[in-house]
N, C-alpha and C positions, 0 to 999 in steps of 0.2 A: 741297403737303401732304406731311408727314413720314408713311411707312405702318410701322411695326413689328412685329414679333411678339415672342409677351409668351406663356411659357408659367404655367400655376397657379403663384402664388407671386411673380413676378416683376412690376416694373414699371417706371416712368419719374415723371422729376422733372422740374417745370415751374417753375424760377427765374423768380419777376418780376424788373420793372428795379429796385424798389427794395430787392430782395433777400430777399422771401418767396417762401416758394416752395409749388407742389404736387405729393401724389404719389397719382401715379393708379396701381391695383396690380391684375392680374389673380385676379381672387377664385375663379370656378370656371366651368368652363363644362358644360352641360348640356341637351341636348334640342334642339340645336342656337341655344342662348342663353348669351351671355357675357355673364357678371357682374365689375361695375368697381367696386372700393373706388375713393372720393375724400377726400382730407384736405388741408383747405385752410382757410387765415386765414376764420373766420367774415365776413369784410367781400366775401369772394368768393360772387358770387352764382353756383350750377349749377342748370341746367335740360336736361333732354332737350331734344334739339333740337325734334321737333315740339310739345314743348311751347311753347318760347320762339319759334317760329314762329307759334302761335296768340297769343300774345302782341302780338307785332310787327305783325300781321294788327290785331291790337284796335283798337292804339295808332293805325294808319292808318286805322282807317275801312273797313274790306276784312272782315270778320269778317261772315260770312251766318249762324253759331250763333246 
């Protein structure tokens, strides 16, 4: 795992292999919660992780909701 720091304003660029890319951009932080701009090729799917953990949980058969 890459760890960074990314002040207000600033962020990082995620080249795919076929040479789309995305940029994830620190938006603001507040109340001890940091806010992330994402801009990326609509064919890119994003999910909060414990989102797409409930997900993957569905899809297995492990989901007790």
């Amino acid at each position: 795992m890459l760890v960074l720091s990314r002040r207000e304003g600033e962020g990082i660029t995620l080249t795919l292999e076929d040479g789309r890319k995305i940029y994830i951009s620190h938006v603001a932080y507040r109340q001890g919660e940091v806010r992330l701009g994402i801009d990326a090729p609509k064919t890119i799917n994003i999910a909060r992780t414990e989102v797409d953990d409930g997900r993957n949980a569905w899809k297995e058969g492990g989901f007790d909701g």
